[in-house]
C-alpha distance (Angstrom), angle and dihedral (degrees) to the residues before:
residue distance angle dihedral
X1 . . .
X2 3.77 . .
X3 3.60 102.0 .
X4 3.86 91.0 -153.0
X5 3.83 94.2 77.7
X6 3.63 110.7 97.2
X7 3.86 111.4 -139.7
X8 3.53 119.0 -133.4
X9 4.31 122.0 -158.7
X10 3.28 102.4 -144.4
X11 3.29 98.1 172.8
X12 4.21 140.5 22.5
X13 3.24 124.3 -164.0
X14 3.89 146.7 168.0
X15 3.78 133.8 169.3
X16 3.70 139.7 175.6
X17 4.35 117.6 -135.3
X18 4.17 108.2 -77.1
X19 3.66 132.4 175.2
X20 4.06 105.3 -100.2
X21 4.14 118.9 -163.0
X22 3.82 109.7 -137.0
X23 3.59 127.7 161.4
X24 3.97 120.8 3.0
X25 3.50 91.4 -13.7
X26 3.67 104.1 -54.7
X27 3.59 126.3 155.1
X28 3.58 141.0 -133.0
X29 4.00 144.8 166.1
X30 3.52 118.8 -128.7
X31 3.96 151.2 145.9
X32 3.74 90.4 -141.9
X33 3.77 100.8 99.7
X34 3.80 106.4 64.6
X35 3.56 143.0 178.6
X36 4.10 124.0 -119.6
X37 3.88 101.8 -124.6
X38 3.79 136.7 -166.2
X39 3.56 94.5 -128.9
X40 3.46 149.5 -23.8
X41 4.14 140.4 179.3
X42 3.79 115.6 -112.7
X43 4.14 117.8 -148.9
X44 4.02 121.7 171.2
X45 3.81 94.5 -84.9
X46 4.40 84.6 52.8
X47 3.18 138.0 -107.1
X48 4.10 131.7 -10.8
X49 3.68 101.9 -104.3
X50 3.30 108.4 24.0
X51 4.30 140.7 87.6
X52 3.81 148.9 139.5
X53 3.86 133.1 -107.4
X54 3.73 90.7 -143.8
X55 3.39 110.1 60.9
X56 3.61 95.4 167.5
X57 4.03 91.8 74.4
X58 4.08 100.4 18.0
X59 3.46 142.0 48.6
X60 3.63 126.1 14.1
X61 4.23 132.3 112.0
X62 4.04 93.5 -51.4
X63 3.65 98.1 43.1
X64 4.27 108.6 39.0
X65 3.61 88.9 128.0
X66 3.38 139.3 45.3
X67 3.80 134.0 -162.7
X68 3.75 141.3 -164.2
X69 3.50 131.4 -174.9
X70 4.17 107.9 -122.1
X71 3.85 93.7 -147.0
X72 4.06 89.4 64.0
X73 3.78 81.5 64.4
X74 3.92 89.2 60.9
X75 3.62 91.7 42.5
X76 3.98 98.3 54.4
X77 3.53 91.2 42.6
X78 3.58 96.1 58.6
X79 3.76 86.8 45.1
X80 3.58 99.4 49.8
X81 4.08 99.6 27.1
X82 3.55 96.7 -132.1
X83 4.01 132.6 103.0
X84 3.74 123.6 -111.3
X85 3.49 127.7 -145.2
X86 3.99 129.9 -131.0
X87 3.78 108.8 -66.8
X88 3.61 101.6 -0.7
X89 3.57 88.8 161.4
X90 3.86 95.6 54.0
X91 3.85 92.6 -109.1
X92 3.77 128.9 152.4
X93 3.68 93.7 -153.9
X94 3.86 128.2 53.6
X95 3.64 100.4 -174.0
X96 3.59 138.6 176.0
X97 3.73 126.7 -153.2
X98 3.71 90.1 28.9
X99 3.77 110.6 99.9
X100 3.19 135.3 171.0
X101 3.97 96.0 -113.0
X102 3.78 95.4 53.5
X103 3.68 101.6 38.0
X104 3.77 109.0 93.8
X105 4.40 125.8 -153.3
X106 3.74 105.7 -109.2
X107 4.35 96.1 26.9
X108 3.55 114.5 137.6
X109 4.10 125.4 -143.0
X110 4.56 137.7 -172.8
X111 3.98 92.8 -117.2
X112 4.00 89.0 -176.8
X113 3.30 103.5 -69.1
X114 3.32 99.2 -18.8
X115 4.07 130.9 76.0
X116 3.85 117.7 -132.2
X117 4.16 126.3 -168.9
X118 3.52 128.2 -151.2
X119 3.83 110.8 -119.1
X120 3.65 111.6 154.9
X121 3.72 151.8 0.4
X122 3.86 116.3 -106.5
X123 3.55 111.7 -99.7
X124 4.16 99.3 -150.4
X125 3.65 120.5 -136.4
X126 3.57 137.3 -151.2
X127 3.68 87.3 -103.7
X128 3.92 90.5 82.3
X129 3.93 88.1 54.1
X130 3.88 92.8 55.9
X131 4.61 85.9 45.6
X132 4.14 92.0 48.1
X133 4.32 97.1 28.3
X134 3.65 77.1 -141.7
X135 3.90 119.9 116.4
X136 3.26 102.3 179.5
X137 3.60 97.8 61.1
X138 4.08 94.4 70.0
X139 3.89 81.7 43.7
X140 3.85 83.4 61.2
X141 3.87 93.3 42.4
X142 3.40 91.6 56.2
X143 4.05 99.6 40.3
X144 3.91 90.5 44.7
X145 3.81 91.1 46.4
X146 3.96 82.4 -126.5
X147 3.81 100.9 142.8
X148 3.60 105.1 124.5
X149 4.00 110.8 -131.7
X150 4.02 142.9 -113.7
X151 3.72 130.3 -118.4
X152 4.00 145.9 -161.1
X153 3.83 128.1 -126.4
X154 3.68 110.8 -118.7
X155 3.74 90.8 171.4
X156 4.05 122.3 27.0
X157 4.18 113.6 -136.8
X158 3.65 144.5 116.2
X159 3.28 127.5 -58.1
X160 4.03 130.1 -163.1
X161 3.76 145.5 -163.5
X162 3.79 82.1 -118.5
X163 3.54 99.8 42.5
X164 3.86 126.0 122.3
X165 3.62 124.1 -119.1
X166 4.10 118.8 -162.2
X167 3.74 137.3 168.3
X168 3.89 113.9 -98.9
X169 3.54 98.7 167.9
X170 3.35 135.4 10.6
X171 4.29 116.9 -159.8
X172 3.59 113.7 -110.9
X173 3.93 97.4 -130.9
X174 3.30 95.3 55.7
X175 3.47 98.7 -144.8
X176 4.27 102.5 175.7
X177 3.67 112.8 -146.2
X178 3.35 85.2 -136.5
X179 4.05 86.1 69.0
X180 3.82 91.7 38.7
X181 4.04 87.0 56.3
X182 3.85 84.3 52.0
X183 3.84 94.8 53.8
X184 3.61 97.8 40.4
X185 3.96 101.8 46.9
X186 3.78 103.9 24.5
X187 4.46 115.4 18.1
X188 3.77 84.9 44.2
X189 4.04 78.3 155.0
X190 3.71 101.0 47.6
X191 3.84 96.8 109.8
X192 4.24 92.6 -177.5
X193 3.95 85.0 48.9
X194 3.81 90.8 55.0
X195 3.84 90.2 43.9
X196 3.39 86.4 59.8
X197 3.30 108.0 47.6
X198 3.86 84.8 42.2
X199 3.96 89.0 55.2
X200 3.82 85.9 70.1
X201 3.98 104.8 91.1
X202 3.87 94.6 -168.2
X203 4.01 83.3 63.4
X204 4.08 106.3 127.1
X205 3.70 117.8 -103.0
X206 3.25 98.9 -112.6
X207 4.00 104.2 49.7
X208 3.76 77.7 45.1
X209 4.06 95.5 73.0
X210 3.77 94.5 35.0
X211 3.95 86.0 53.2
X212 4.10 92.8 50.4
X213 3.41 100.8 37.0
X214 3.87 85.2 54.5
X215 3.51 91.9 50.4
X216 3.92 93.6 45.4
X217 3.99 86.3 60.2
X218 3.75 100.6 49.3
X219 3.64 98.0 36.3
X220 4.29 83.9 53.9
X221 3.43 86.1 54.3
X222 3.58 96.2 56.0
């Protein structure tokens, strides 16, 4: 990452689970629709104030934060010609300067007073269909590789809508989540892709056992 970008928050924002309406009246839990904040302290298990209702694909150690890149928001707006509001995605973290592309599994960044590290890209769920009524705009997060990505705490502290974010560390294989998104949603076969991403210890957990079971199959078949 080129350390002479200046990232921006744009926007901060926590939220316990609520029931959402989506649909003909249908009803759902979920952390997705959250509320921009002042504020908050951040420990390992993320920040005061805010959680999931699915705990089987958010939340947890690996994935306490989550970040999206604020100029996707201009992009899928011009693409679908309609507005978006704060956090449509569910993110904590509207940042700019922190693409996908240069933003490498296993980098470290100051969050306030708090350090974050870059574990995974997002996986997006069907919950973000049901927010936006549009489906074809996690089709396009998914194609584009566009997901935004989660982090772990390495050091609790408080965070603000003001606070600074900088690069402390950047990971030595440079492994982009940009090309992990590639490897895990589209060369599900590409068994030196996998390796690589796999060679990346700071890799989440989960990702981790998709990845090797994966590679267990096709290097069986071999």
């Amino acid at each position: 990452m080129e350390n002479s970008k200046i990232i921006e928050l744009k926007n901060f924002s926590i939220g316990l689970p609520q029931k959402m309406k989506y649909g003909n009246d249908k009803e759902i839990d979920t952390g997705i629709c959250k509320q921009t904040i002042e504020e908050a302290f951040l420990t390992k298990d993320g920040f005061h104030g805010d959680g999931v209702a699915d705990l089987r694909y958010h939340g947890g150690p690996d994935r306490a934060v989550c970040v999206y890149p604020y100029e996707h928001y201009l992009l899928w707006e011009k693409e679908f010609k309609n507005s978006l509001p704060s956090s449509t995605f569910g993110e904590n973290l509207t940042l700019t300067n922190m693409l996908e592309k240069d933003i490498c599994i296993g980098d470290i960044f100051r969050l306030g007073d708090a350090v974050i590290q870059i574990t995974q890209g997002r996986i997006p769920c069907s919950t973000i269909t049901k927010r936006t009524n549009n489906p074809s705009l996690l089709k396009r997060m998914v194609q584009t590789g566009y997901t935004g990505y989660l982090c772990r705490v390495l050091e609790d502290g408080i965070v603000r809508k003001d606070s600074v974010i900088t690069l402390l560390e950047s990971h030595p294989k440079q492994v982009s989540i940009l090309y992990g998104n590639e490897i895990y949603f589209h060369r599900t076969k590409d068994i030196e892709g996998i390796k690589r991403v796999l060679d990346v210890h700071e890799l989440a957990n989960e990702w981790r056992e998709t990845l090797v079971n994966r590679l267990n199959k096709l290097t069986t078949l071999v």
